[in-house]
C-alpha positions in Angstrom: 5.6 -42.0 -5.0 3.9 -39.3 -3.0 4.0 -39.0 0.9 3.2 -36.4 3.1 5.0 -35.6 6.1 3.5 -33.1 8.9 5.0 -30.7 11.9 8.6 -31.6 14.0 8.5 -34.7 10.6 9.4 -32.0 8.4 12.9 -30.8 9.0 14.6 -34.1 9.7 13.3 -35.1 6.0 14.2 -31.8 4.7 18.5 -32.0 5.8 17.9 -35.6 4.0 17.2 -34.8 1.2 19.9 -32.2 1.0 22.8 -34.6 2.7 22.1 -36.4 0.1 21.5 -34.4 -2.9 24.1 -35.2 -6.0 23.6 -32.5 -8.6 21.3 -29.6 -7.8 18.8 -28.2 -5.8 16.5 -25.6 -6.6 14.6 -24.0 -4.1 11.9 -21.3 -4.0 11.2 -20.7 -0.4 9.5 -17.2 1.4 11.2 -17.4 4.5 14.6 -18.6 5.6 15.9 -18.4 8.8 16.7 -21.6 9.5 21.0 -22.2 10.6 20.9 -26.0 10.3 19.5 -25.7 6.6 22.1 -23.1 6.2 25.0 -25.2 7.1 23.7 -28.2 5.0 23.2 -26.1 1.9 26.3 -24.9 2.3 28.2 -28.3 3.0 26.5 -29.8 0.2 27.7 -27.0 -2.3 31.0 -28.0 -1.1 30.4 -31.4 -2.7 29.8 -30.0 -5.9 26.1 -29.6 -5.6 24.8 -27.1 -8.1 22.2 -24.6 -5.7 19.6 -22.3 -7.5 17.5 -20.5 -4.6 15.2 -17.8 -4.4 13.7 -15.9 -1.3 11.7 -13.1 -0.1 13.4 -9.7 0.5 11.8 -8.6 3.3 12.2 -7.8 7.0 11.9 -11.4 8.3 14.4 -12.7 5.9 16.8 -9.5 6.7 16.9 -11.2 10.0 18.8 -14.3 9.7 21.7 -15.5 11.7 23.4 -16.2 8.2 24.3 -14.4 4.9 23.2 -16.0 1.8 26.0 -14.0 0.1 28.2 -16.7 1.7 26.3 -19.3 -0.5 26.9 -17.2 -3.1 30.4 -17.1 -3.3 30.9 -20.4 -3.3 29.3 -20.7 -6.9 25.4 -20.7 -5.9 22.9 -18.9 -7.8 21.1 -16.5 -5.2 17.9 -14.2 -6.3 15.7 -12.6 -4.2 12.2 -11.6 -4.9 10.5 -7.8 -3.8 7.4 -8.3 -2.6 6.0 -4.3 -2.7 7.2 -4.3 -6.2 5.5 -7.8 -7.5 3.6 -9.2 -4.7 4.2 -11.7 -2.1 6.0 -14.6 -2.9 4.3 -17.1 -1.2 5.8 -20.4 -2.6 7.9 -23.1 -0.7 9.1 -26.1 -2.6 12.2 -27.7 -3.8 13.4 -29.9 -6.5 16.4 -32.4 -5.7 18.2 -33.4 -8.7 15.6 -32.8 -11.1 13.7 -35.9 -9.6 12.1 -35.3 -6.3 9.7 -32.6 -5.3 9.0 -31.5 -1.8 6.0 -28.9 -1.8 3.6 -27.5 1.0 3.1 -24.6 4.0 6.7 -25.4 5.4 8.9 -22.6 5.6 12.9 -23.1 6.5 12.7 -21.2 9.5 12.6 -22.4 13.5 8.9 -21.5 13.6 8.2 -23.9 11.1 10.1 -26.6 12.5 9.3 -26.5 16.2 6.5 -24.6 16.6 4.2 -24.7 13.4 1.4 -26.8 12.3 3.2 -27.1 8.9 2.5 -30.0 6.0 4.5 -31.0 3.7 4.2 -33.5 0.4 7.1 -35.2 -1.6 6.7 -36.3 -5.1 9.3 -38.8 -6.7 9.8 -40.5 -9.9 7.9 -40.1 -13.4 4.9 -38.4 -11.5 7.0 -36.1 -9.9 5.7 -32.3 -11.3 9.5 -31.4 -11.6 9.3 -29.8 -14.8 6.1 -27.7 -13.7 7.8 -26.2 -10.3 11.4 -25.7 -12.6 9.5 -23.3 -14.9 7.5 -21.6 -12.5 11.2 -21.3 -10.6 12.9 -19.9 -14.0 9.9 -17.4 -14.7 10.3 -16.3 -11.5 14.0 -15.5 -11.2 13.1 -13.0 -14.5 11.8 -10.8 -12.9 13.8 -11.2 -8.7 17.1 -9.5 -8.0 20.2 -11.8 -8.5 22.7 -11.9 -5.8 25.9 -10.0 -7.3 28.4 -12.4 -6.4 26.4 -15.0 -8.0 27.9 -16.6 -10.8 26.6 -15.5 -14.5 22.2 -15.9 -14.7 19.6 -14.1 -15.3 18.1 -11.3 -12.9 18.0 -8.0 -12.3 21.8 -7.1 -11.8 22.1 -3.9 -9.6 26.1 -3.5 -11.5 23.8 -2.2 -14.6 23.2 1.5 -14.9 20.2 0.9 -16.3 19.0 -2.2 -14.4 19.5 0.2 -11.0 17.5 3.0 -12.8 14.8 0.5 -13.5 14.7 -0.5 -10.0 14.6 2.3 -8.8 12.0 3.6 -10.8 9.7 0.7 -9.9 10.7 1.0 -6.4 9.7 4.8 -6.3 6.7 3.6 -8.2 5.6 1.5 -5.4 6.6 3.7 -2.3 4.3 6.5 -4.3 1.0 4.1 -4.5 2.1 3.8 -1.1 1.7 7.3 -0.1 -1.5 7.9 -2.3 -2.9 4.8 -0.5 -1.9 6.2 2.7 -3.5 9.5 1.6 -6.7 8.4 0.6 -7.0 6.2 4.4 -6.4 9.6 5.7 -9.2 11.6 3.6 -11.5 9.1 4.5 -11.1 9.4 8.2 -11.4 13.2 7.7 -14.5 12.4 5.8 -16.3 10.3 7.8 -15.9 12.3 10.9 -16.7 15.5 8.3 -19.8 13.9 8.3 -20.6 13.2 11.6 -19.8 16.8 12.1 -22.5 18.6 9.3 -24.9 16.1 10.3 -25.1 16.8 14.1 -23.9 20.5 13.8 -24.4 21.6 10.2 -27.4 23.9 10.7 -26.1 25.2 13.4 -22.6 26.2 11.9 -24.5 27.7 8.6 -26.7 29.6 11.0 -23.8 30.9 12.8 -22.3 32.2 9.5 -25.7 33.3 8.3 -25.4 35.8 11.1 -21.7 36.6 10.6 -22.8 37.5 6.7 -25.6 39.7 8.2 -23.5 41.5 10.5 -20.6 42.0 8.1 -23.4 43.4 5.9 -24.7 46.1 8.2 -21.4 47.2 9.4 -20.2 47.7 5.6 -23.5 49.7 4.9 -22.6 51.6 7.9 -19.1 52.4 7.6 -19.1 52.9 4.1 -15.6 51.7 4.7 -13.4 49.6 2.4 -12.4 47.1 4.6 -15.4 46.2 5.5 -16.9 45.7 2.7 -13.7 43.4 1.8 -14.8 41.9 4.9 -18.6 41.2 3.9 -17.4 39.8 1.0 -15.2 37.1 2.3 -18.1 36.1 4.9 -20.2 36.2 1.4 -18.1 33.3 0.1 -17.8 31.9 3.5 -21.4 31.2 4.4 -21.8 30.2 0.5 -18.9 27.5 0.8 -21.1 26.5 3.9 -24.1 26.2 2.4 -22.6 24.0 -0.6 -21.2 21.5 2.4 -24.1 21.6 4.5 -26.7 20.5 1.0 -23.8 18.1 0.4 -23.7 16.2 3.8 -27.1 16.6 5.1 -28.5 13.5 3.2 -25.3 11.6 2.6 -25.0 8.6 4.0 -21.4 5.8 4.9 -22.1 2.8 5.4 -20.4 1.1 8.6 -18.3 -1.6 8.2 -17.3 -4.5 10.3 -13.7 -4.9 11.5 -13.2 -7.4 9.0 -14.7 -5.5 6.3 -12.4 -2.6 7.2 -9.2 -4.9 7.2 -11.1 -6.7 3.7 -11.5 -2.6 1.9 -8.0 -0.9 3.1 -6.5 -4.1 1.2 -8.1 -4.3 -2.0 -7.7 -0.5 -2.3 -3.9 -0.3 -1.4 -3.4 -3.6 -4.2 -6.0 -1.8 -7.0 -3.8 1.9 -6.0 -0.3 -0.2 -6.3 -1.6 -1.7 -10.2 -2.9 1.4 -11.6 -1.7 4.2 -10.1 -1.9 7.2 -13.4 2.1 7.5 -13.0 2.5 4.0 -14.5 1.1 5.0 -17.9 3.4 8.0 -18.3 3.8 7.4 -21.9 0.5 6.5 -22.8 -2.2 9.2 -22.2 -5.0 6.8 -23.0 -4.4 4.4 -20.3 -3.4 7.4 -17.8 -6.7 9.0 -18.6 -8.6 5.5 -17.7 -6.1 5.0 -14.7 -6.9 8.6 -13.3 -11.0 7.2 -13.6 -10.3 4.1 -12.2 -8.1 5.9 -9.1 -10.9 8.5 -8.8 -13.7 5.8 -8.2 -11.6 3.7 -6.0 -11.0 6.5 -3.6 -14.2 7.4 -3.7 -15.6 4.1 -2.8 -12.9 3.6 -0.1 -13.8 6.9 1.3 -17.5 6.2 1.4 -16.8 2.3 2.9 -18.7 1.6 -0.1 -16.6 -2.3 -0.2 -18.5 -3.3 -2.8 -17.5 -0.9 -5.6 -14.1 -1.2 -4.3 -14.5 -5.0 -4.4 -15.3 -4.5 -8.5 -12.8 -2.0 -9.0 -10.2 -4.5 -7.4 -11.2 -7.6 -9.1 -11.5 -6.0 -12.8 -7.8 -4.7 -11.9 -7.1 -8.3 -10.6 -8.5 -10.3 -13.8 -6.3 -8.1 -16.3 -8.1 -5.4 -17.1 -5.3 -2.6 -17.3 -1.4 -3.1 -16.9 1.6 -0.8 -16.4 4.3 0.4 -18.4 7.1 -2.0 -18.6 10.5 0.4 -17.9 12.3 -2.6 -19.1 11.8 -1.8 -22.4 12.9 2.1 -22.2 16.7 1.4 -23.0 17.5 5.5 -23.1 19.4 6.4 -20.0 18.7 9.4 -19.7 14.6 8.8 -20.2 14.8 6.5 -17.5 16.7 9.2 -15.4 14.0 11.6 -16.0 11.3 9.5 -15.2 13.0 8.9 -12.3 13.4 12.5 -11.1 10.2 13.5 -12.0 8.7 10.7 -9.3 11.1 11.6 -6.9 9.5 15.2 -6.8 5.9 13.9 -6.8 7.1 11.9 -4.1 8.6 15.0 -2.1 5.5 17.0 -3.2 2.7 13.6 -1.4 4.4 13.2 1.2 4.3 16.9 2.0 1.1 16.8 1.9 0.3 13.9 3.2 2.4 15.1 6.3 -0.4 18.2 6.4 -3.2 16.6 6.0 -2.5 14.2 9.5 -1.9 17.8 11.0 -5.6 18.4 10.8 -7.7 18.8 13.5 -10.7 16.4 12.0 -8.2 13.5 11.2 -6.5 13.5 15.2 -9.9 13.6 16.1 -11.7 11.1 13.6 -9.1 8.8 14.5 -10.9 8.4 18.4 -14.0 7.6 17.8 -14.5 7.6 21.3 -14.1 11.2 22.2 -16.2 12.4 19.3 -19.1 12.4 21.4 -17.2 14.8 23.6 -16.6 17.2 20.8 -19.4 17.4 19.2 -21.6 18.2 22.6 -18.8 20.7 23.2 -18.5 22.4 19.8 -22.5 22.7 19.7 -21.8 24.6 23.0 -19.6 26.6 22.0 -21.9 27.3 18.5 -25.0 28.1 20.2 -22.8 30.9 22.6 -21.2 32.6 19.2 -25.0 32.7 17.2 -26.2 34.4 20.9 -23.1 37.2 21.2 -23.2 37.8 17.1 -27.8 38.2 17.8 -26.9 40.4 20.4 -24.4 42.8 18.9 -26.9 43.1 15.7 -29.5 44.2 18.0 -27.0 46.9 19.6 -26.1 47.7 16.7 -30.0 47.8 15.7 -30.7 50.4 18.5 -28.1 52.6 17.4 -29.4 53.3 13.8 -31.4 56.1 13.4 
């Protein structure tokens, strides 16, 4: 038998099911922040009911009038899932007694039940996919965080040295892709307005250093003195450095992107950075080597809005292309505190300079596109006064040669 059930029709059928419930329930569900589902779990452990329930550890969930460690003393089996480390966990369903199955968008929150165009679809008797959603449900609870007052299962069991090292490690793992996500956003904006700046002021700039070389040149030859000579060669470099950024902008070419294509790009990069960020693949040098290629593209792409190469990128990493290490199977502690401490300092060291790069004066400014305008009329100003004050003290400086 299958009926669907939609809006205010859900909840009411939901508390049902569980008042009347006789062996177990198992329940994967996102979000849970509903009290009257709370107190009917709880009433129908009381009656012996066997609970197996897994939810999302995030911010919502962190927010519920309730604490599911309640549940969990009382004998049920409590897991919850972390979505940076393995992804959202989008499901909601439950199994009652291993015969009904109640499936669809319906959260157990007050959103969904007073507010929410929810649906939601109950399967009973020999049709009933019970075994299907059971297995996804054990698969699951693998790889989520058990509750530690839960009774003996599976999980992730933060009481086990090595368990918490493993967490952590993926944790740190996660909050690193993070940062070199974060990074990359911020390179970009300094790149795009970078851009913007070579191609509207570029000549100008190189001409202005042109000059400085020229002057630095003369006053060298006439001084004969050390420091300026030291002097005309770091104006040298300078106007060479110039004339490398100037060849390098002058032609090059981002492409603008929509503000769904912009919200469509910064995903797919921060998911493909998350899968194969190079400190995954710390003991295999092969798959570092291609993870370092792959990272270098992406960023590249991301920083050029190119969404397309990004789009491949993310969809080879997405069909199973390359993997990560699996710190489950490093059973040496102290490996596994090395590993550990070695992330923790690249973490220190990005978020250093991550913390310096948003100091620069490019990235404040490339964030407000609407005063670039402003900036660029005034720095061509100020440009075009500096090539006239350096022209004029070569000329004095001309007069006075013999």
């Amino acid at each position: 038998m299958i009926k669907s059930l939609f809006d205010q029709d859900i909840r009411p059928e939901l508390l049902r099911l569980i008042k009347f419930s006789q062996k177990e329930l198992t329940a994967a569900v996102a979000w849970f922040t509903d009290q009257s589902v709370f107190s009917a779990l709880n009433k129908a452990i009381g009656r012996g009911v066997k609970l197996r329930l897994l939810t999302q550890d995030d911010e919502i969930n962190s927010k519920a009038p309730f604490d599911l460690g309640d549940l969990a003393k009382k004998g049920a089996q409590i897991w919850s899932w972390n979505p940076t480390l393995l992804g959202t966990m989008h499901h909601k369903f439950l199994v009652v007694d291993g015969q009904i199955v109640m499936v669809g968008s319906y959260n157990w929150t007050n959103y969904a039940a007073s507010r929410n165009r929810e649906n939601a679809n109950f399967f009973e008797g020999p049709e009933a996919p019970v075994k299907d959603y059971l297995e996804v449900f054990d698969e699951m609870c693998q790889q989520a965080r058990i509750h530690p007052q839960s009774p003996g299962v599976s999980g992730i069991f933060y009481s086990d040295t090595k368990a918490k090292l493993r967490v952590q490690i993926r944790k740190i793992e996660a909050e690193i892709s993070e940062l070199e996500a974060e990074k990359t956003e911020v390179q970009g904006v300094i790149e795009r307005f970078t851009l913007q700046v070579q191609q509207r002021l570029g000549y100008l700039i190189l001409k202005r250093s042109e000059i400085e070389t020229e002057l630095a040149k003369r006053r060298a030859e006439l001084t004969k003195k050390r420091s300026d000579q030291e002097k005309y060669a770091e104006k040298k470099e300078e106007f060479e450095e110039q004339f490398a950024s100037h060849e390098k902008y002058k032609n090059k070419k981002i492409a603008t992107l929509s503000e769904d294509e912009e919200i469509s790009i910064k995903k797919m990069h921060r998911e493909a950075v998350m899968i194969i960020h190079p400190d995954r693949f710390f003991d295999q040098p092969e798959m570092e080597a291609k993870a370092n290629e792959m990272t270098a593209k992406l960023n590249e792409g991301y920083k050029n809005n190119d969404i397309e190469a990004v789009r491949q990128i993310w969809q080879s990493i997405k069909d199973g292309t390359i993997f990560g290490t699996d710190v489950s199977k490093i059973d040496d502690i102290k490996k596994l505190e090395g590993i550990l401490q070695t992330l923790k300092l690249k973490q220190s060291l990005l978020t250093q300079e991550l913390n310096l790069l948003k100091q620069e004066e490019f990235y404040n400014i490339g964030l407000e596109s609407s005063i670039w305008e402003d900036y660029l009329s005034k720095t061509a100003a100020q440009v075009l006064a500096n090539i006239d004050a350096l022209e004029k003290e070569i000329f004095n400086m001309l007069k006075k040669e013999p």
